[in-house]
N, C-alpha and C positions, 0 to 999 in steps of 0.2 A: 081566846088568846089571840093578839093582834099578832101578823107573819108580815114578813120584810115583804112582800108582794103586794099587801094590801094594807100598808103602814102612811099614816095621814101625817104629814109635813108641810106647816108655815111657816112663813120666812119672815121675821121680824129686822129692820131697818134702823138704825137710829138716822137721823139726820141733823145737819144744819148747816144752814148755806150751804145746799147739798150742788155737787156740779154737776156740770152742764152732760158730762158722759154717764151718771148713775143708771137714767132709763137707760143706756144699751145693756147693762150688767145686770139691769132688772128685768130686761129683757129673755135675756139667756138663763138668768136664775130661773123665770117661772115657767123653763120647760122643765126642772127638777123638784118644784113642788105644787102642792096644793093650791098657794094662794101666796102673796108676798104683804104684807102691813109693813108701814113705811111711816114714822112717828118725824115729825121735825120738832126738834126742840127748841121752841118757838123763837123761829129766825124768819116766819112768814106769816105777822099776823094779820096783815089785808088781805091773805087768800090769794093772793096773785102771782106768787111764784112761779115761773115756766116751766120747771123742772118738776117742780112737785104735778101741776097739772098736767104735763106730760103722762107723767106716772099714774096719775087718776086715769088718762085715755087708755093708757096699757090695761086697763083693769085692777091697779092696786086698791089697797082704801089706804088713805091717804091721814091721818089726824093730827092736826096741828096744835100744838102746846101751847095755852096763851100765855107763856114766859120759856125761860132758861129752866129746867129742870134738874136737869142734869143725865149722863148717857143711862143711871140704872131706872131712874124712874121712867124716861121715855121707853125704854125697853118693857120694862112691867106695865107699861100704858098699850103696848102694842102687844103681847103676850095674856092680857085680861081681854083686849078685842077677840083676839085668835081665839080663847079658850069659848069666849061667848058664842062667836058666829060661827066656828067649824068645827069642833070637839078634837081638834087632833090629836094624833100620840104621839110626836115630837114637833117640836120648833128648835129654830136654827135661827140663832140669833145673830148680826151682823153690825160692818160699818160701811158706813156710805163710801170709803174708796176700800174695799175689799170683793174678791172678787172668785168665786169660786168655779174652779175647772169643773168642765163636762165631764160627769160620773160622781161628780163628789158626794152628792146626798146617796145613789145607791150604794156607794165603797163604805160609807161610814153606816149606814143603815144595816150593810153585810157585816161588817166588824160586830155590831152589836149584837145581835141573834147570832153570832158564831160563838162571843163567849161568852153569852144566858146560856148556850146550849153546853159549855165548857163550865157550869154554874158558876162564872163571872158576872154579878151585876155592877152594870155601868152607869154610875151618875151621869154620865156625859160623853160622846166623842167627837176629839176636835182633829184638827188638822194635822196630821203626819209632814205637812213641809211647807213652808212658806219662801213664795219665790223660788223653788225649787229647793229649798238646804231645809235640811233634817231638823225638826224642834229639838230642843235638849229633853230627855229621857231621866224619868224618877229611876228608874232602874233598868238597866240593858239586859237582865237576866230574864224575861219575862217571857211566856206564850204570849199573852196577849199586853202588848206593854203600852207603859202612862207617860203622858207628857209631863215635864217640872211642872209647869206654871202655863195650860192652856189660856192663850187668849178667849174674850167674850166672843171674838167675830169669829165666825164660823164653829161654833160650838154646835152639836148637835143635841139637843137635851129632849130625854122622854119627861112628860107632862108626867109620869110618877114619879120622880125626880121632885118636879119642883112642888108635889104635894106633900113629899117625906120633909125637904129643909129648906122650903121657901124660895120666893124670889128674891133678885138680885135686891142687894144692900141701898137705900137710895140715899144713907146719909153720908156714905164716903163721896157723891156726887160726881164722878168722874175715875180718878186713879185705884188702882188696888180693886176696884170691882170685881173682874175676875178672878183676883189672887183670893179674894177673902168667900166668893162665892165653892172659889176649886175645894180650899179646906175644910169648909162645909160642907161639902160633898162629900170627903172624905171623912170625915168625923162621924157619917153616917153610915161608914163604911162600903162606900160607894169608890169604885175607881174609875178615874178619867182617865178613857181609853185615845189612843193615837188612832183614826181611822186610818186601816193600810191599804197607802193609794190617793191617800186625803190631800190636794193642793191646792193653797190658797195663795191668789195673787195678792199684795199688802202691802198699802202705800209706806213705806219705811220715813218717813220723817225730811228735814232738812238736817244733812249734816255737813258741818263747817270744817275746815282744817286746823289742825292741831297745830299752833304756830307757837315759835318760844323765839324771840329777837329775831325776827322775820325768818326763821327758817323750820318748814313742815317738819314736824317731829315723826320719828318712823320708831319703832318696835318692834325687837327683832328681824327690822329688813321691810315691814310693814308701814306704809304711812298711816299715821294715825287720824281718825275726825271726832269732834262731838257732836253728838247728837242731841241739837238746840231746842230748849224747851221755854216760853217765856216764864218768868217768874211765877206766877199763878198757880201754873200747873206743876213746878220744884216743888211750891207750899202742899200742891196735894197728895204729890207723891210723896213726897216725908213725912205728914200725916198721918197719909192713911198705913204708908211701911208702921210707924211705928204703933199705931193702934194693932195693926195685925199679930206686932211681937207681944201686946198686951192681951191679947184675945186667945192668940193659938200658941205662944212659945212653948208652951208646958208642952202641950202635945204632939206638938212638931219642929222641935229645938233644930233638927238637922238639914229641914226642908227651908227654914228661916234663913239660917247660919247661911247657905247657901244662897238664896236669893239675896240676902244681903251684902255678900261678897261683891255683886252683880251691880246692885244700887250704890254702895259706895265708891264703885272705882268711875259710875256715871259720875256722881256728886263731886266728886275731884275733879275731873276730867272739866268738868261747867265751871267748877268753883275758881279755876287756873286759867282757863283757856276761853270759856263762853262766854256770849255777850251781855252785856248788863250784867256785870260780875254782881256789882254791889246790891241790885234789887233781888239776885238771885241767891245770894247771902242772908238775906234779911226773910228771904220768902223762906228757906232753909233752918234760919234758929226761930222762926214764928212756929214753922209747920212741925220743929220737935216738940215745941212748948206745948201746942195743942194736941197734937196725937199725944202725950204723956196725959194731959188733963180728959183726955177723952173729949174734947170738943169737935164735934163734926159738923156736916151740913156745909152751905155756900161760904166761900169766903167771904168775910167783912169787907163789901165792896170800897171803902174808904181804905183800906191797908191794902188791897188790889190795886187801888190808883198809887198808891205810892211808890209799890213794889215796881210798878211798870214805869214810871216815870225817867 
């Protein structure tokens, strides 16, 4: 039986057009594990990337995509390496600007053997706080309690885990990965734990001002922003949201209800105030069309050029 003292952890990377500060973070990660694998999805197919090669000198292994993949198959590209070359019992999956605090792989490593020993088995544990503020909570009433909807980066997952319900989904290509991965986890009756102590540093996006006839809208005393997504990536999140209502409503009507509270007041918020309204309307009643038909996979790059235009 593997014990939190002598428990093997790699660190799986997605990358592309990864910056220029990554090796420092990759730095400080591999004094908290085993090994770091660092997948670019294929943004460097000359091999000449400074950044990536950087990360070779640190001692990464480095494998470059010879296309766009998308974040779950570079991920499953770098977690089939990890399984080959070091047998580990977990990996902790990442993104190229996320950043995880000193102690974070032992906090969460402790969380997990504290409640197998409380006979809690854990699919996964993720981040107790990002940027410092508390993830939202499946329920507050818990000894050992789960996040709504852990993010992929900084996930801690035991490799029994991913032999009970698979790896990450690679035809949603980007959005909803996590969300559809968490439910499966839990369908297995597996609970994604908060590690307590878990803080992850996490680039938040570009967000813009909520403007209505030039004047910043506030709520409740609050100025309001959105947070700007090009067209592309609305299509995937609408998508792959509604492929999940198709997949899991039955079984998790309340956990849905709820995140979709969440998505739709983004979707307004873009649809009224974000830029490229129009492409992002069009990315919007495509991405319902196809998550209702169950069409997955990359976007039809010709209706990607359009959207963005």
């Amino acid at each position: 039986m593997t014990h939190q003292s002598d428990a093997r952890v790699v660190a799986i990377i997605s990358a592309f057009h990864p910056p220029a500060d990554l090796p420092v973070r990759v730095q400080a990660l591999n004094a908290q594990v085993l090994h770091t694998v660092v997948v670019d999805d294929g943004s460097d197919a000359t091999g000449k990337n400074p950044v990536l090669q950087e990360l070779e000198a640190l001692g990464c292994t480095v494998i470059r995509m010879p296309g766009n993949v998308g974040i779950a198959a570079a991920l499953n590209k770098g977690i089939e390496a990890a399984l080959a070359a070091w047998s580990p019992d977990f990996v902790v999956t990442l993104d190229q600007d996320s950043a995880l605090d000193e102690g974070y792989i032992a906090a969460a490593l402790h969380t997990y053997f504290e409640a197998k020993a409380q006979g809690v088995e854990a699919g996964l544990v993720s981040a107790e706080s990002h940027n410092g503020l508390h993830v939202p909570l499946l329920t507050r009433r818990a000894e050992f309690p789960e996040a709504f909807d852990p993010l992929q980066s900084g996930a801690l997952i035991p490799v029994t885990t991913l032999k009970v319900v698979g790896v990450l989904d690679e035809r949603l290509f980007i959005d909803c990965v996590d969300s559809e991965f968490n439910l499966r986890v839990r369908s297995h009756g597996l609970a994604t734990l908060i590690g307590k102590g878990c803080n992850m540093t996490h680039a938040l996006g570009h967000a813009q001002p909520m403007m209505l006839l030039g004047w910043h809208v506030s709520v409740l005393g609050v100025k309001r922003h959105v947070h700007s997504h090009p067209p592309f990536r609305v299509y995937y999140m609408t998508r792959n949201s509604i492929y999940l209502w198709r997949q899991y409503g039955a079984r998790f009507p309340g956990w849905l209800v709820r995140r979709l509270r969440f998505q739709l007041e983004s979707d307004i918020f873009r649809l009224l105030y974000g830029a490229n309204r129009k492409g992002q309307l069009r990315a919007f009643v495509r991405g319902c069309w196809d998550g209702w038909l169950g069409r997955l996979g990359k976007i039809d790059p010709a209706f990607k050029l359009r959207i963005s235009a």
